[in-house]
VEXRODREN-591106 format. One record per residue (C-alpha): x, y negated, z. Coordinates in steps of 0.05 Angstrom, whole numbers, padded with zeros to 5 digits, always signed. Layout:
BEGIN
XYZ/...
//
This chain:
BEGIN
+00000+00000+00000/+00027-00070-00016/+00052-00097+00044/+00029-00179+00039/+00071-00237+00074/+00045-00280+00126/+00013-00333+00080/-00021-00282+00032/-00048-00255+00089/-00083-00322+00107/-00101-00339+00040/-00137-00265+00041/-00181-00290+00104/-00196-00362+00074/-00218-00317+00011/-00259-00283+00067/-00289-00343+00106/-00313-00365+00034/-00357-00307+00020/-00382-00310+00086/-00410-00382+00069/-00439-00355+00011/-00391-00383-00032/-00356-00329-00093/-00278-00341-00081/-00269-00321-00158/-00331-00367-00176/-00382-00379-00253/-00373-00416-00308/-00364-00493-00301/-00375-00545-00360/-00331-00602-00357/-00338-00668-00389/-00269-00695-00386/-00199-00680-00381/-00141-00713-00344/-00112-00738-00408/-00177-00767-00440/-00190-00801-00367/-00115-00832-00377/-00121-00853-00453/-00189-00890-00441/-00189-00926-00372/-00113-00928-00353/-00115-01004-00370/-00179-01010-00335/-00169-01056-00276/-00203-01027-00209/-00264-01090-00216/-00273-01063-00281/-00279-00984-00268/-00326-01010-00204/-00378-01041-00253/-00373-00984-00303/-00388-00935-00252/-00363-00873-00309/-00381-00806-00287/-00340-00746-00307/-00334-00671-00293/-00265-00643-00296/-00233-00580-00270/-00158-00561-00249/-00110-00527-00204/-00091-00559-00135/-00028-00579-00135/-00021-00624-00084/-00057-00641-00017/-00066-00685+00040/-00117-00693+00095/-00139-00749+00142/-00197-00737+00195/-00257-00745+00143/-00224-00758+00077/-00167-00726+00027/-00131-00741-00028/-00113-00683-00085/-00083-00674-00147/-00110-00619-00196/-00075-00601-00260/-00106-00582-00324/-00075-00569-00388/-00062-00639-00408/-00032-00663-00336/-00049-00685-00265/-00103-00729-00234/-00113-00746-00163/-00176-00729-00135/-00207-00774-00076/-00258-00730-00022/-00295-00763+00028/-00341-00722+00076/-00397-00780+00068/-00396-00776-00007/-00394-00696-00018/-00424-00683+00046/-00413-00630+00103/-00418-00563+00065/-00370-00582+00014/-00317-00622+00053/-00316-00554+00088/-00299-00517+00021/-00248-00581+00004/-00216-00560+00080/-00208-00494+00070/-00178-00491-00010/-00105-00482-00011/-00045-00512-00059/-00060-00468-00120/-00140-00460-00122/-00174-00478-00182/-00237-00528-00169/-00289-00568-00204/-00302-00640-00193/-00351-00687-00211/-00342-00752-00194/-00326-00828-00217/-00265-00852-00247/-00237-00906-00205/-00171-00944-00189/-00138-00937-00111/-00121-01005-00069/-00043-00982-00103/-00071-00985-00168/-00076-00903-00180/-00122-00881-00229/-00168-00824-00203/-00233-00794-00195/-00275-00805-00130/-00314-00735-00117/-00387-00728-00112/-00395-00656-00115/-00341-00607-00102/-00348-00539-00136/-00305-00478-00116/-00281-00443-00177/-00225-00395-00166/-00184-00366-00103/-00104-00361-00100/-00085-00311-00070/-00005-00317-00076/+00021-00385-00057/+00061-00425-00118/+00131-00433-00106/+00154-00500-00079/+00220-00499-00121/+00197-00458-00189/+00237-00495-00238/+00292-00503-00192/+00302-00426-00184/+00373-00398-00192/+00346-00342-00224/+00327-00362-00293/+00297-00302-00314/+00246-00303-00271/+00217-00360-00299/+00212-00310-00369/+00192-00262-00326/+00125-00291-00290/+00118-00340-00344/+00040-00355-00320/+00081-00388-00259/+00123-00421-00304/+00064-00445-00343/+00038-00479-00278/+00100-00514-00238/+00143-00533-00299/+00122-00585-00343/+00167-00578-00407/+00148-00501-00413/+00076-00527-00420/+00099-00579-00466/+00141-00525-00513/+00080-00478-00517/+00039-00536-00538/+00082-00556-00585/+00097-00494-00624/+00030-00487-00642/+00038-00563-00677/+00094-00545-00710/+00067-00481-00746/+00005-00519-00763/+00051-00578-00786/+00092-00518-00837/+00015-00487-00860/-00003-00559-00881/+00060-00582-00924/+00059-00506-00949/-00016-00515-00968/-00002-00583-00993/+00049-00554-01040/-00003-00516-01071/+00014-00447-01040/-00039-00394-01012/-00029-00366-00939/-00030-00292-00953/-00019-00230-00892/+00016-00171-00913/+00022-00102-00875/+00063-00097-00812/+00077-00016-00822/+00108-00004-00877/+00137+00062-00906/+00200+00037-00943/+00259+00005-00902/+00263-00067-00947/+00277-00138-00952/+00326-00151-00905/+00390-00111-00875/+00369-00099-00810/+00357-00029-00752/+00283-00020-00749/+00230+00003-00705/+00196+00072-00723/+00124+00093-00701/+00088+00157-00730/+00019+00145-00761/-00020+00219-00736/-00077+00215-00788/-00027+00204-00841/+00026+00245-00816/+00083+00200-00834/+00133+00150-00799/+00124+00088-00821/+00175+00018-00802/+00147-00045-00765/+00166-00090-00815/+00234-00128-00820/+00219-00173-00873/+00155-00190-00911/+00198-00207-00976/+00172-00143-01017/+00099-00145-01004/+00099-00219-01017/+00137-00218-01084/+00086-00165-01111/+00040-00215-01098/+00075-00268-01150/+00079-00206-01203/+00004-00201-01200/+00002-00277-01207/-00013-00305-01148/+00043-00358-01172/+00057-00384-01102/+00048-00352-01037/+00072-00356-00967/+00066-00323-00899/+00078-00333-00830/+00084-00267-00788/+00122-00224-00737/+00182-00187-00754/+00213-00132-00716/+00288-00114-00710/+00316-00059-00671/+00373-00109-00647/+00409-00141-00590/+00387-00192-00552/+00409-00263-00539/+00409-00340-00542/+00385-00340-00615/+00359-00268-00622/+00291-00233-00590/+00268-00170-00625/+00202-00185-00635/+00203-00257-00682/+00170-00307-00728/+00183-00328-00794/+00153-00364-00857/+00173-00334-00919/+00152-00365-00981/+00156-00350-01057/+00144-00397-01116/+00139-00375-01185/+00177-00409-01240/+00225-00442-01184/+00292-00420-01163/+00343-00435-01114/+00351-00509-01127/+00274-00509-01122/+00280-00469-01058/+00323-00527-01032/+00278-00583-01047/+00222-00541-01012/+00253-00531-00948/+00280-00611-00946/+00209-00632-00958/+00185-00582-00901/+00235-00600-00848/+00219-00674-00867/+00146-00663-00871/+00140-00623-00806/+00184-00664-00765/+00147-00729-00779/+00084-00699-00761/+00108-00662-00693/+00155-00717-00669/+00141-00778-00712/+00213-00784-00738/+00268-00739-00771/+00322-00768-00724/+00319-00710-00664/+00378-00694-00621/+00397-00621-00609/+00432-00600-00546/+00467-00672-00543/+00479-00676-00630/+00446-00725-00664/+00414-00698-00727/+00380-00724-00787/+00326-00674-00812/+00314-00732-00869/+00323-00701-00945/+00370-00696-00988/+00415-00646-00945/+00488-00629-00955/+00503-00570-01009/+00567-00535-01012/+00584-00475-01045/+00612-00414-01003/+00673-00411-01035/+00693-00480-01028/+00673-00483-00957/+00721-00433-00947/+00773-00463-00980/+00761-00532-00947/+00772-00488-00874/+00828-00446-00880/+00863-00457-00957/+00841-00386-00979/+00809-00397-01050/+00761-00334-01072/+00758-00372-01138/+00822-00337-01156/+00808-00261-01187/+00836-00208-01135/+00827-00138-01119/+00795-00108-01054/+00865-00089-01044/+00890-00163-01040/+00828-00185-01006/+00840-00133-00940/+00910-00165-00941/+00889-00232-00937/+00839-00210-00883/+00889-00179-00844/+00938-00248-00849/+00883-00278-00826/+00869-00234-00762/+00800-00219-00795/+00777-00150-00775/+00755-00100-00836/+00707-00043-00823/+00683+00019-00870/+00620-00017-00886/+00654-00082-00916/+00675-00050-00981/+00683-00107-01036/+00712-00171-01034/+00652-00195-01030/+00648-00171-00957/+00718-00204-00945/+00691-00261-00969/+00637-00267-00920/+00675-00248-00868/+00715-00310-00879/+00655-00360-00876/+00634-00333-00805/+00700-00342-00772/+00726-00402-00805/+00659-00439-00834/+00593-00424-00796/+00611-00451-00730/+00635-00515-00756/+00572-00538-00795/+00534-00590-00754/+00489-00629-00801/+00444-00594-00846/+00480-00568-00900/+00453-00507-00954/+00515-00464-00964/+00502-00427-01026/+00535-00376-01076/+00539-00321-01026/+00577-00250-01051/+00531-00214-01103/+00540-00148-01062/+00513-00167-00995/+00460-00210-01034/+00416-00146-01068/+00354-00184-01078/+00383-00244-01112/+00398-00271-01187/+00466-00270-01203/+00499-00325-01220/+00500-00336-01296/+00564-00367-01297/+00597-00325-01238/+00565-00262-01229/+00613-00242-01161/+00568-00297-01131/+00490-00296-01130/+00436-00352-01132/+00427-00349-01050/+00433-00405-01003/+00431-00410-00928/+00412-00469-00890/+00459-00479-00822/+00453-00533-00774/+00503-00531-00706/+00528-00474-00731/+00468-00428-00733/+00426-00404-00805/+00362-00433-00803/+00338-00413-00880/+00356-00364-00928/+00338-00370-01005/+00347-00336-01075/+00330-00346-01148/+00295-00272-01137/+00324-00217-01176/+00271-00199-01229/+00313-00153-01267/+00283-00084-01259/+00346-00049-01279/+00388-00087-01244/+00350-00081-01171/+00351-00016-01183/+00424-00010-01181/+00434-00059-01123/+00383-00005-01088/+00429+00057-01107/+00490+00013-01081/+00456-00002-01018/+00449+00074-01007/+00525+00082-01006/+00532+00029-00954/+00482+00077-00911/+00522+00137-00932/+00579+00105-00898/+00550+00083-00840/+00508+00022-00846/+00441+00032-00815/+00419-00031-00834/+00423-00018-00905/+00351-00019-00947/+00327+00043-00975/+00297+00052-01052/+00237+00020-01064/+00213+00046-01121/+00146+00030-01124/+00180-00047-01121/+00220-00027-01174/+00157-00006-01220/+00123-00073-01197/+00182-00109-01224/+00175-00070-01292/+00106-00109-01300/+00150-00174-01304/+00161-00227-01242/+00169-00286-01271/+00228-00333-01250/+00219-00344-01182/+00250-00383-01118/+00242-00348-01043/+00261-00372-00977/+00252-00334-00912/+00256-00394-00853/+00264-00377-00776/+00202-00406-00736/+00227-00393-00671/+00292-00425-00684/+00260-00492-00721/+00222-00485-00651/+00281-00490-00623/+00307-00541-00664/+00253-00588-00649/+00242-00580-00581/+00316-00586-00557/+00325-00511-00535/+00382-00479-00528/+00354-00406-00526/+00302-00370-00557/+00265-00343-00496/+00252-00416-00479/+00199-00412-00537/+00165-00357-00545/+00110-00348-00486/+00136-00274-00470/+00200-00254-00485/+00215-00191-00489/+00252-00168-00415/+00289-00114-00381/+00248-00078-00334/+00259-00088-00259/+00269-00033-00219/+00198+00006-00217/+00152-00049-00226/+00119-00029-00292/+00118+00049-00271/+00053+00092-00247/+00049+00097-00176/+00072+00171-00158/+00022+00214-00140/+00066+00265-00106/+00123+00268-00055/+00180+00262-00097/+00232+00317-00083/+00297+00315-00067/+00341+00339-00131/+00402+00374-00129/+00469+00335-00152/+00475+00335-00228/+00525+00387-00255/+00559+00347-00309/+00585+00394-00371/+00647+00374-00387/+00670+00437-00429/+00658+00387-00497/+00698+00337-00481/+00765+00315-00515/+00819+00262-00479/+00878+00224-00508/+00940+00261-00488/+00979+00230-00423/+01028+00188-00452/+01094+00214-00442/+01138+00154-00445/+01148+00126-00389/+01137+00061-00361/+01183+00018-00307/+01143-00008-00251/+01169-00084-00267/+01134-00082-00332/+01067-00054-00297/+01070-00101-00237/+01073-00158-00293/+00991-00144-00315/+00939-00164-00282/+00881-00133-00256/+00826-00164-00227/+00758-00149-00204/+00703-00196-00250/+00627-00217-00241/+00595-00213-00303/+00555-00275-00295/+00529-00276-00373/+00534-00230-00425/+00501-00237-00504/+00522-00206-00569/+00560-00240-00616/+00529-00265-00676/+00546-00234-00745/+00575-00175-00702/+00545-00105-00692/+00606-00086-00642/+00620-00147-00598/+00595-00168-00535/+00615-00243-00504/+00622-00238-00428/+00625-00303-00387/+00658-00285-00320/+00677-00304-00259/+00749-00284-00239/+00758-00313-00171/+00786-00381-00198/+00750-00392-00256/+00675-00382-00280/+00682-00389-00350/+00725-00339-00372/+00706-00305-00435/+00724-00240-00458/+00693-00201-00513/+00693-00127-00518/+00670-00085-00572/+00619-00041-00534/+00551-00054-00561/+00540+00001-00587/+00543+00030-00509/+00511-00030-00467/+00452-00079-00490/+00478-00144-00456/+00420-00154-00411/+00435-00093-00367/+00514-00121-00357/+00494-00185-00325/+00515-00186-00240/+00558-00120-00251/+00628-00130-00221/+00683-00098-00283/+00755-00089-00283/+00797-00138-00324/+00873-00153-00356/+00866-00227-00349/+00934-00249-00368/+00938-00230-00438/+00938-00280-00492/+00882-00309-00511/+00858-00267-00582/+00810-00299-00633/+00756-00257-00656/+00692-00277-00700/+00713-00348-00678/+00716-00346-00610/+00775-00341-00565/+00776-00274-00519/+00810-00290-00453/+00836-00207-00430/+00814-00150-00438/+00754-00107-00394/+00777-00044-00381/+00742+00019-00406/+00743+00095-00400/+00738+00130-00472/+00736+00201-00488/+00707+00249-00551/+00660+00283-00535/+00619+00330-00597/+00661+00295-00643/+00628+00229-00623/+00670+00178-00576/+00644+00162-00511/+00651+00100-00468/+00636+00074-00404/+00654+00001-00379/+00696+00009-00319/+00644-00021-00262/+00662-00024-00194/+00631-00036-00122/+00591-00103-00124/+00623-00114-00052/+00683-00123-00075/+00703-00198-00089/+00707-00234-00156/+00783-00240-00165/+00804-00192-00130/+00877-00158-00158/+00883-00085-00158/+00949-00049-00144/
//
């Protein structure tokens, strides 16, 4: 049974004392009149003579928030969705019965008043009661401090709570709902149609991304929650639709962190007889168009960066941007050979999966381009082979008709001239296969009913997929994702979300670990002199953040405290192990006086230590994670 505190357990008797005086605690419907913004907008520069003689009588309805008492009179404040109001109770106005009610609500209740709008001897703007109407019992007490909580994540969490005591999450929920209407109405104005598309789909498509898999039973087949409504969409234009758009949830089987939730929004839209210049001139006009009509201006500042959402909008081609950055220049023929060389001179790691130079190539942009970008800029001419739903470029072919739009160093947009070519998407679909034959999950499969759709003809056409929860972002001044979207998705805590047991759990025996499969490295047998050992450093390190790195399917970025320092970073390569999420408060073993090593643009500050064996021909690894008792910075010998 749930054991209740002190103040629950009083709220649980006022809840009492109010059926007892016939009053329901959890109350009927209530029609209001008014709200505390409309009573602001129309009689805030009312003086209190003139409010007097108007004598305007409203019925509102909101949460206590605040509340003070003296002998036969009160002042409250209730909060409703557009703000606060203070309430004014007297016993002689609202009589006995209710002044009773008004004594025994608590901080958190939900009432009905109805009342007349009025100005205090201070000047206050507020409603004087005449009747006072019960509507809703709390039975938990709000938090004094919400916002103020240590704890971030609880704020994600219970975001109902969140809702209540913190002003700016109410402000982002109300505004995302603007700024998707503000997208459907340049997108409509453009002459497009607002079209849904299925969220199970059976062919893997679109995007390069790990799905989700659910089984349909009456079908008896697994289907994918969609990654990407690019194919549906595009047999839309082919049976001539002409121009089409769609805003939906994706799904992607994927880390979490600042930028990335697993369930997300996007707008994807597809004009026929455009292309990628066209594509560009679409998405100025909407970040114009929607940022005037959200905010009233295209001048917004982003985590302290002033930015000018105002069209026209830098363009640079991929290849130069490199070039710009670091002086390598991918205009110049080479061989894959030549390109892994350069990539290793450049301290640019190269897995299986990145097999062209066009791979190399991209690999370059994230480390030396991406994070640099600032204002909004289109980068286009991205590698043909990790573009395999894009026109190539007539007068390049390496390069293909796709753009992405990056602002502070995160993509925003991404665009093609589509491929229309039925022979050719073919082929980028059979190349895509050998990327999944070599590893890459996130590969697409062969659509082949596409393929037969583009055999009917698609006319020329532009596409561009854009990131509502990030614009979100952009426009609201948030830093992470989670701060925009009403429930993100969260670990689980402990047992909260599990069914009660039923039965007496018994006691299990210790697990007998098999350890006949497993493979170690060989002891080294060189040896090594204890002043060399004595010269690293180990220390014991609270993980206090942890997110995956962008662009990376490998790397984790730790932020940790080491005892002197709380911002040391260290990335490992152990994602495919850990989700980030469960990492935070762990205390880890580090080498924190080895020299700092750039990877995917960031500087890694040592090294966490890690236990790694084979084990069925598959290696195993666990992150080395130690007593939380012990102290952050403390040195092992």
């Amino acid at each position: 049974m749930e054991k209740l505190t002190q103040q629950e357990q009083v709220r649980r008797q006022k809840m009492q004392d109010l059926i007892d005086m016939g009053i329901d605690p959890f109350g009927s419907r209530y029609d209001r009149t008014s709200n505390s913004g409309i009573i602001k907008s129309s009689y805030e520069d009312k003086t209190k003579e003139e409010l007097d003689e108007l004598q305007v009588t409203v019925k509102i309805a909101g949460r206590i928030m605040t509340k003070r008492r003296q002998g036969k009179a009160g002042f409250m404040n209730i909060q409703d969705r557009e703000g606060q109001i203070q309430i004014y109770v007297r016993k002689d106005e609202i009589g006995d019965d209710q002044y009773e009610i008004f004594k025994k609500n608590d901080i958190g209740d939900i009432v009905g008043i109805e009342g007349t709008v009025m100005k205090t001897d201070h000047g206050q703007l507020s409603v004087r009661a005449k009747n006072y109407t019960h509507l809703s019992k709390s039975l938990r007490p709000l938090p004094e401090k919400f916002h103020g909580l240590t704890d971030v994540e609880e704020r994600f969490r219970r975001r109902y709570v969140d809702l209540i005591m913190n002003p700016e999450a109410k402000h982002i929920a109300l505004t995302r709902p603007k700024i998707i209407r503000a997208i459907q109405h340049y997108l409509d104005g453009q002459g497009l149609v607002e079209v849904e598309t299925p969220v199970m789909q059976p062919i893997l498509g679109g995007a390069s991304a790990r799905p989700f898999v659910t089984h349909h039973n009456t079908l008896n087949m697994d289907f994918y929650l969609r990654i990407a409504t690019e194919l549906p969409l595009k047999r839309l234009i082919v049976g001539g639709l002409e121009g089409v758009y769609e805003i939906g949830r994706l799904f992607r089987n994927e880390g979490m962190d600042a930028m990335h939730n697993p369930e997300f929004t996007t707008v994807e839209a597809y004009v026929a007889y455009s292309d990628l210049h066209g594509m560009m001139d679409l998405i100025e006009g909407l970040f114009d168009s929607v940022a005037n009509e959200v905010l009233g201006t295209t001048d917004i500042t982003y985590q302290g960066t002033q930015l000018s959402l105002k069209a026209p909008f830098k363009r640079i081609h991929m290849v130069d941007a490199i070039k710009e950055a670091c002086g390598v220049d991918f205009w110049q023929d080479m061989s894959y050979e030549e390109a892994v060389k350069l990539a290793e001179e450049h301290d640019i790691e190269v897995e299986k999966i990145h097999n062209t130079v066009g791979h190399i190539i991209n690999l370059f942009f994230e480390k030396y381009v991406e994070e640099t970008i600032v204002q909004p800029t289109f980068v286009y001419g991205h590698p043909t082979s990790i573009s395999p739903l894009a026109k190539k470029n007539k007068k390049d072919p390496r390069f293909a008709d796709r753009y992405e739009l990056f602002i502070c160093g995160h993509e925003y947009a991404n665009a093609f001239s589509e491929l229309n070519d039925p022979i050719d998407q073919r082929e980028r679909f059979e190349k895509q296969l050998e990327l999944r034959e070599l590893g890459d999950d996130e590969a697409n499969e062969v659509d082949t009913d596409y393929v037969e759709a583009l055999e009917y003809g698609l006319p020329p056409t532009g596409g561009v997929g854009l990131g509502i929860d990030r614009f979100v972002m952009l426009l609201t001044d948030q830093r992470t994702i989670r701060e925009v979207l009403l429930f993100p998705h969260m670990k689980n805590l402990g047992d909260s979300n599990k069914k009660a047991q039923v039965k007496k759990p018994v006691e299990s025996a210790p697990v007998k670990v098999d350890f006949s499969n497993v493979k170690i490295e060989p002891i080294f047998t060189d040896m090594v002199d204890f002043e060399t050992f004595s010269k690293s450093d180990f220390r014991a390190v609270k993980v206090l953040a942890c997110e995956a790195v962008e662009k990376s399917k490998k790397l984790l970025k730790f932020t940790l405290d080491d005892g002197q320092r709380k911002d040391r970073v260290i990335l490992s390569g152990i994602h495919e192990y850990y989700e980030p999420e469960e990492l935070v408060g762990k205390t880890a073993i580090a080498i924190v006086n080895l020299p700092p090593r750039k990877m995917m643009g960031i500087n890694s500050e040592g090294m966490l230590i890690s236990a790694v064996h084979e084990e069925n021909g598959h290696e195993g690894l666990n992150l080395l994670m130690v007593d939380d008792n012990i102290p952050a910075g403390a040195k092992l010998y």
